[in-house]
Backbone as CSV, one residue per row, in Angstrom:
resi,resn,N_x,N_y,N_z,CA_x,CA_y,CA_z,C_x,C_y,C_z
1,UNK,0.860,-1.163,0.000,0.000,0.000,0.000,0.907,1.226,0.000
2,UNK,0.697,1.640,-1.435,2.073,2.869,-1.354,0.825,3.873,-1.450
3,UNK,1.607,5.171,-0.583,0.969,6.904,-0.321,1.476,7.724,-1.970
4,UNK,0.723,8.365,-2.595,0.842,8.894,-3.706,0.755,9.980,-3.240
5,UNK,1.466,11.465,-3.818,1.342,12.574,-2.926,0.254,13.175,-3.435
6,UNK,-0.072,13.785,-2.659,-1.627,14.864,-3.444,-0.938,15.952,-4.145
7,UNK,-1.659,16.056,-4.791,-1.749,16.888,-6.008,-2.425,18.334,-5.253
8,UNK,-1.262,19.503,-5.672,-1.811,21.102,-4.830,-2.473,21.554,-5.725
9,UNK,-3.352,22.331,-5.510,-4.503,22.786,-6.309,-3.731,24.646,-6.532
10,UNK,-4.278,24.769,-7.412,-3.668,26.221,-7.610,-4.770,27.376,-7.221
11,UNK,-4.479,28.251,-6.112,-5.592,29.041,-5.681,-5.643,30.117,-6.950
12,UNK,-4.396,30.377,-8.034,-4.956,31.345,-8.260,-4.223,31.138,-9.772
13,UNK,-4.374,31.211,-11.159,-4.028,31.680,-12.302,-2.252,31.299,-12.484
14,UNK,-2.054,30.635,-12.942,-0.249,30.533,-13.115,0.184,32.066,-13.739
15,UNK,1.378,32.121,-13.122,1.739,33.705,-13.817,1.973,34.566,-12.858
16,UNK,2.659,35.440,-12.815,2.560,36.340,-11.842,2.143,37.103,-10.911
17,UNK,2.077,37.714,-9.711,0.345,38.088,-9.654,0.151,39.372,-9.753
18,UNK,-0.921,39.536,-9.669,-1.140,41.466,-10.614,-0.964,41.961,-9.170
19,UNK,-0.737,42.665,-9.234,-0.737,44.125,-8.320,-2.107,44.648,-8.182
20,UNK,-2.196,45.375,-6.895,-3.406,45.779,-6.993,-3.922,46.967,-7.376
21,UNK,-2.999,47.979,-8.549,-2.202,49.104,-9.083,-3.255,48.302,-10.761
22,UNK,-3.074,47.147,-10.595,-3.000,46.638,-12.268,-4.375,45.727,-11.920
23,UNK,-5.017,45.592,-11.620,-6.099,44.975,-11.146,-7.102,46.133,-10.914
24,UNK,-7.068,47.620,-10.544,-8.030,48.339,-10.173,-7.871,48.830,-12.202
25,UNK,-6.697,48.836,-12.476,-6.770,49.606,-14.011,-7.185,48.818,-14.994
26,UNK,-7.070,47.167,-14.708,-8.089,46.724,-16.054,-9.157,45.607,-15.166
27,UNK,-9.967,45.706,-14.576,-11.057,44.982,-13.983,-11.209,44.166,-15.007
28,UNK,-11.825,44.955,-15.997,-12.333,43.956,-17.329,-11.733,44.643,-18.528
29,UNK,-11.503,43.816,-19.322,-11.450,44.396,-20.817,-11.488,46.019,-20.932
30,UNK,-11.194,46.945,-21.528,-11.229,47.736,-21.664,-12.102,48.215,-23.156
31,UNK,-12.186,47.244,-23.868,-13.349,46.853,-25.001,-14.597,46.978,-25.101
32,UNK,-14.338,46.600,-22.999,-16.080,46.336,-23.025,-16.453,47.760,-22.235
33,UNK,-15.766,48.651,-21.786,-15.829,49.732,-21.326,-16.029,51.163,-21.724
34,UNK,-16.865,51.210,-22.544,-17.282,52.959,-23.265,-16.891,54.262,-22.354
35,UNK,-16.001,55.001,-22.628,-15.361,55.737,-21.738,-16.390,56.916,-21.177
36,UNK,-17.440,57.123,-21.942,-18.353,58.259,-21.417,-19.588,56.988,-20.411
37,UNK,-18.970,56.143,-19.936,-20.104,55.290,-19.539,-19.637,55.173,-18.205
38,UNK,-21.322,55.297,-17.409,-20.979,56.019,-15.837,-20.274,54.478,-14.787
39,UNK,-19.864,54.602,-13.571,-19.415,53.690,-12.506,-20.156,54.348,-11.270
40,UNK,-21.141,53.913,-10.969,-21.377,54.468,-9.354,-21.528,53.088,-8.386
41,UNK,-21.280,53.299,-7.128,-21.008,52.194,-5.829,-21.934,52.933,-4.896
42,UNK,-22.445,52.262,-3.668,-22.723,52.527,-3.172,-21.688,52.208,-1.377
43,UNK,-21.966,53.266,-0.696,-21.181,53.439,0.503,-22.344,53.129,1.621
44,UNK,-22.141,52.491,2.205,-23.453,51.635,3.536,-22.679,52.660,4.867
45,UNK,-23.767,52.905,4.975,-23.854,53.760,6.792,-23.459,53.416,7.538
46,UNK,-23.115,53.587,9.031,-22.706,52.947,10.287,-23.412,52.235,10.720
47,UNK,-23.333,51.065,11.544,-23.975,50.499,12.248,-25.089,50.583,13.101
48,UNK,-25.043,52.204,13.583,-25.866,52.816,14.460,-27.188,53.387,13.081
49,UNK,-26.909,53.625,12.440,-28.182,53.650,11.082,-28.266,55.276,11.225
50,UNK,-27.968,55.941,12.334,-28.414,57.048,12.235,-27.817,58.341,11.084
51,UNK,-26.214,58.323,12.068,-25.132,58.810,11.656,-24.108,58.533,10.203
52,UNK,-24.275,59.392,9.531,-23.079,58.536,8.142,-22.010,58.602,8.445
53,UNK,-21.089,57.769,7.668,-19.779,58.077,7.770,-18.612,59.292,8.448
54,UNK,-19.321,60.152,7.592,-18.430,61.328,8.048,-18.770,61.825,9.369
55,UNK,-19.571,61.420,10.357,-19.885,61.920,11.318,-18.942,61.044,12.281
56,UNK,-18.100,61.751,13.670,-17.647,60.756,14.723,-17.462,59.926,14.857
57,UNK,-16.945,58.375,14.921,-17.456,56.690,15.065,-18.347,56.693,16.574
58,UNK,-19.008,56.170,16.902,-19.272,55.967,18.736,-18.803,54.574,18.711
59,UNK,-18.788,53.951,19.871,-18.038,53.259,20.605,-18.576,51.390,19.153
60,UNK,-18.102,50.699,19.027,-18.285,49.609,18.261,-18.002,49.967,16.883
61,UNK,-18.083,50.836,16.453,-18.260,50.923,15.019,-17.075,51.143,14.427
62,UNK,-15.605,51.059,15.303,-14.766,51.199,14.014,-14.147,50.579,12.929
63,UNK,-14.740,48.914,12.545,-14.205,48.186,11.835,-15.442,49.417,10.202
64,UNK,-16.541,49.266,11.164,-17.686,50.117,9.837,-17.339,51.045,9.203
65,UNK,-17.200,51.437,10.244,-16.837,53.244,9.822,-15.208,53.684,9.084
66,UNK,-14.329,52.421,9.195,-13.521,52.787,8.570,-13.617,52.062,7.070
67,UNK,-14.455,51.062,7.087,-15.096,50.592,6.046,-15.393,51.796,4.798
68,UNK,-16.456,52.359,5.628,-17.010,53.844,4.667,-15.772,54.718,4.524
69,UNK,-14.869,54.838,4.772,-14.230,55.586,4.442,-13.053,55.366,3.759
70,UNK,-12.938,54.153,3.931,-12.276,53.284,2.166,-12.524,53.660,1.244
71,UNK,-14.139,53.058,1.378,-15.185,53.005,0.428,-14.936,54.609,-0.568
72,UNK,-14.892,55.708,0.365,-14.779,56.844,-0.017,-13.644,57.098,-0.864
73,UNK,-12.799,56.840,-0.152,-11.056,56.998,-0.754,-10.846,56.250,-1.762
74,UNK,-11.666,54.764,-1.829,-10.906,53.946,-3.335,-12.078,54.285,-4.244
75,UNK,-13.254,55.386,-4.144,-13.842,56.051,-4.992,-13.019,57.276,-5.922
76,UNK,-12.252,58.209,-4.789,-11.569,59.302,-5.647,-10.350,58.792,-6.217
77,UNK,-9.930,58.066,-5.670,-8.305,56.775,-6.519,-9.161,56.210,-8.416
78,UNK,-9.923,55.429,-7.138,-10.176,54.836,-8.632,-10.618,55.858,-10.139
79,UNK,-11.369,57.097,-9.729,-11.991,58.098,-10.491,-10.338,58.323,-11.421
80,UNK,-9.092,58.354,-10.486,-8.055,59.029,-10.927,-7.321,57.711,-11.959
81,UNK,-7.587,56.514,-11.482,-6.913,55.084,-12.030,-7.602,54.909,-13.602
82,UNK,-9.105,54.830,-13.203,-9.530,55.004,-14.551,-9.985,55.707,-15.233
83,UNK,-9.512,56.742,-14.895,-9.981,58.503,-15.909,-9.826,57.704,-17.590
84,UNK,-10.702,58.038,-18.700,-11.970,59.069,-18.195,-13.076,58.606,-17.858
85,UNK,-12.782,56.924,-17.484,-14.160,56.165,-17.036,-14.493,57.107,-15.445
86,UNK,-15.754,57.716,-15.552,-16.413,58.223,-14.324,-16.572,57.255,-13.454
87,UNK,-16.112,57.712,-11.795,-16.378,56.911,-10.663,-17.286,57.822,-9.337
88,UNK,-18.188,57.349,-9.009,-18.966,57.966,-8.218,-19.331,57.387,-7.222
89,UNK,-19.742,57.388,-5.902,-20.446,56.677,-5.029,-21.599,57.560,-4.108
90,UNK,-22.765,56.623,-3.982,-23.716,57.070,-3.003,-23.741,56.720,-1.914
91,UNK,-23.827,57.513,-0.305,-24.002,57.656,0.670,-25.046,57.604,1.383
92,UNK,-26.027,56.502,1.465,-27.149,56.575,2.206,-27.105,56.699,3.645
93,UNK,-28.240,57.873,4.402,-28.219,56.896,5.328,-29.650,55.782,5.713
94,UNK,-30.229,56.106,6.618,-31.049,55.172,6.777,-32.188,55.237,5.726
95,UNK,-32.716,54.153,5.001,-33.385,53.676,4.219,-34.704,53.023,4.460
96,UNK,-36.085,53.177,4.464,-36.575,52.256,4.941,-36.775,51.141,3.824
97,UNK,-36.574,50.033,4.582,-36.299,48.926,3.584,-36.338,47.219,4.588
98,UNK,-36.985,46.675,4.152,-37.264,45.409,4.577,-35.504,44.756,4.872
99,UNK,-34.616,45.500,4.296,-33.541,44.880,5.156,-32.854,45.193,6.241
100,UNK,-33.372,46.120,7.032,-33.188,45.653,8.588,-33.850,44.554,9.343
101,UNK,-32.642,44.075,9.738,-33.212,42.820,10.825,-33.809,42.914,11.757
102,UNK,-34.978,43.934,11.506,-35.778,44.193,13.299,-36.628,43.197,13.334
103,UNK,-37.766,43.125,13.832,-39.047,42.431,14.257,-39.602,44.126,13.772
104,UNK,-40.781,44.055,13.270,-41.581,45.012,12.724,-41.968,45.839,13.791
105,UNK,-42.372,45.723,15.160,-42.456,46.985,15.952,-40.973,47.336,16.256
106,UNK,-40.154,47.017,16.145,-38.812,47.223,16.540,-38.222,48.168,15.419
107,UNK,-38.361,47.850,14.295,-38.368,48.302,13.213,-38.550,50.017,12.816
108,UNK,-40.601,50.278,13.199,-40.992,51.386,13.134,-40.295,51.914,13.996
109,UNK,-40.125,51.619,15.163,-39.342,52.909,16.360,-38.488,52.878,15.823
110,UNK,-37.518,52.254,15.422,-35.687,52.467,14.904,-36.160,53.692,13.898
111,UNK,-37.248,53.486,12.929,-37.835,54.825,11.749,-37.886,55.517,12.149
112,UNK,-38.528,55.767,13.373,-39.127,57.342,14.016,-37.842,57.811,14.583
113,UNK,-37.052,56.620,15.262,-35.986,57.740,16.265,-35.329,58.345,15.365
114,UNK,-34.667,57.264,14.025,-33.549,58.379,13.102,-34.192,59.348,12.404
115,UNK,-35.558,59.175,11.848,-35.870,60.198,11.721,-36.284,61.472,12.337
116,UNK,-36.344,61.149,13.776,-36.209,62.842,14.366,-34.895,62.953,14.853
117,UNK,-34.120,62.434,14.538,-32.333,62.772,14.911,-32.109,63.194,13.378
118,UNK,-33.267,63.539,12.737,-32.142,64.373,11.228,-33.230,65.604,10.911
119,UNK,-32.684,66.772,9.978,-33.384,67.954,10.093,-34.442,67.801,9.183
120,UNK,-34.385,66.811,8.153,-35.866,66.657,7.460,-36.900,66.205,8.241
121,UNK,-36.340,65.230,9.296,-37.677,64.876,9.719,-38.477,63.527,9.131
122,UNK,-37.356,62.883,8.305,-38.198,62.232,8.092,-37.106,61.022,7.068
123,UNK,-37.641,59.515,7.238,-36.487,58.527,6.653,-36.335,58.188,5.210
124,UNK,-35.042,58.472,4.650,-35.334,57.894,2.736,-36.229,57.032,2.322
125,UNK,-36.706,57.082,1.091,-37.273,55.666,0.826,-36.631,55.199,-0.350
126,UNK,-35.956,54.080,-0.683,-35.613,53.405,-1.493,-36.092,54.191,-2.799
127,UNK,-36.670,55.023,-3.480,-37.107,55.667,-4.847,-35.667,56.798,-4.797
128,UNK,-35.693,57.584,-3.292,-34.911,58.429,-2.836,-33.594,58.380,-3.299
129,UNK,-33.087,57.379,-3.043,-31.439,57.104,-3.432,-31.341,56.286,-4.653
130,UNK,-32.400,55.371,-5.890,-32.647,55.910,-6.981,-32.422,56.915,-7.591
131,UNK,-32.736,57.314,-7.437,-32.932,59.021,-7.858,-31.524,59.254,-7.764
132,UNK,-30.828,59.456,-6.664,-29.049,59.610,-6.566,-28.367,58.870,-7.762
133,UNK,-28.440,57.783,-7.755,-27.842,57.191,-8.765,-28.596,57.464,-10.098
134,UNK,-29.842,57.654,-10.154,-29.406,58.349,-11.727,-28.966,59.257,-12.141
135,UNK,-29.218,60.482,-11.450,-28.689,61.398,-11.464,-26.687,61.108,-11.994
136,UNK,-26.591,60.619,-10.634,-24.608,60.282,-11.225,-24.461,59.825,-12.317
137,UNK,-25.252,58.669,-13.161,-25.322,58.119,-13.798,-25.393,58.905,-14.901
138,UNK,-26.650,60.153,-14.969,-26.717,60.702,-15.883,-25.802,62.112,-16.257
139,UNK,-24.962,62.652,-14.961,-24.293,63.540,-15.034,-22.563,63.092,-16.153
140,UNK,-23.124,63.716,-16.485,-21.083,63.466,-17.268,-20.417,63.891,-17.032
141,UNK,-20.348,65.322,-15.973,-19.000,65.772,-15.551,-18.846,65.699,-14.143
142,UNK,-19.113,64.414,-13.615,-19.480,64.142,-12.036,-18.377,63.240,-11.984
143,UNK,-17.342,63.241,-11.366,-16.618,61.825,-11.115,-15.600,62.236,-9.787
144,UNK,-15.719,61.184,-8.889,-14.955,61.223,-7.766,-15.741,61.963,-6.827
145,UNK,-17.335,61.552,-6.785,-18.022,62.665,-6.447,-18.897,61.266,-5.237
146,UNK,-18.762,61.553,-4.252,-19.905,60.978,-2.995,-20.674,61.742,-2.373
147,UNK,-21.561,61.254,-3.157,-23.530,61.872,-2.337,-23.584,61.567,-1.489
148,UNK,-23.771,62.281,-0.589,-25.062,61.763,1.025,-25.943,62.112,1.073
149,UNK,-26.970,60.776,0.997,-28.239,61.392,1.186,-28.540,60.973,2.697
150,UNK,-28.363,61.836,3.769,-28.825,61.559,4.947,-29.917,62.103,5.201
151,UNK,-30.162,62.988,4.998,-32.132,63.756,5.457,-31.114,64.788,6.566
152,UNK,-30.036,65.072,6.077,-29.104,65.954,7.049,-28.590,65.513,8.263
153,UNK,-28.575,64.511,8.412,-27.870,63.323,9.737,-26.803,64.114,10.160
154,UNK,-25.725,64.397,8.937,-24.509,64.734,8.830,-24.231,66.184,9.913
155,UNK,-25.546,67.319,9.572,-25.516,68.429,10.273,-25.632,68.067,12.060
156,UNK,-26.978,67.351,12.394,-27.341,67.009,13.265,-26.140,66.522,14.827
């Protein structure tokens, strides 16, 4: 009973490995990329739902919050990596949207509190930040540009 050695599996492409310099500059083909053709991302809020990014971290949130502010920074990089492909990102904050994990009375109060912790008064609705992205989408001289749509969280 002879041991045959296993055979290593290759995690990744034979060849060198790209840089991540050369990986943000050709994602895909450049063929398939029309240079007046928009890029927008979206940037996810803090943990606390209230506050965006740019506001303070409070106590738990700094794996998040430095998250968003990646998010931010490899928006104006990348705008500069793949000029003149436009790069944009949107800033929500709280959304009402069946994807918070509340229980439904848990839910509405989480709505009401952020919405009286912001100066509108009142929480996005999913059409709301639509609207953001077409807009970027449809602007052509927008790039390296992050919206917040907080309902003014940010002032608050």
């Amino acid at each position: 009973m002879g041991c045959r050695p296993r055979r290593r599996l290759r995690s990744r492409p034979a060849g060198p490995p790209r840089s991540p310099r050369r990986r943000c500059r050709n994602p895909v083909p450049r063929r398939w990329i029309h240079p007046d053709g928009p890029s927008v991302g979206r940037s996810a809020g803090r943990p606390d739902g209230i506050r965006p990014c740019r506001r303070p971290p409070v106590p738990g949130s700094a794996v998040p919050s430095s998250m968003c502010g990646a998010i931010e920074a490899l928006t104006r990089a990348l705008a500069v990596e793949l000029a003149p492909i436009r790069v944009n990102a949107v800033m929500p904050g709280v959304v009402r949207s069946p994807l918070w994990n509340f229980p439904d009375d848990l839910r509405e109060q989480f709505y009401a509190d952020s919405a009286a912790a912001t100066p509108l008064r009142r929480i996005a609705e999913a059409d709301d930040i639509a609207r953001a992205f077409v807009f970027l989408i449809g602007q052509p001289h927008a790039t390296a540009a992050v919206l917040t749509l907080d309902g003014g969280a940010v002032l608050a």
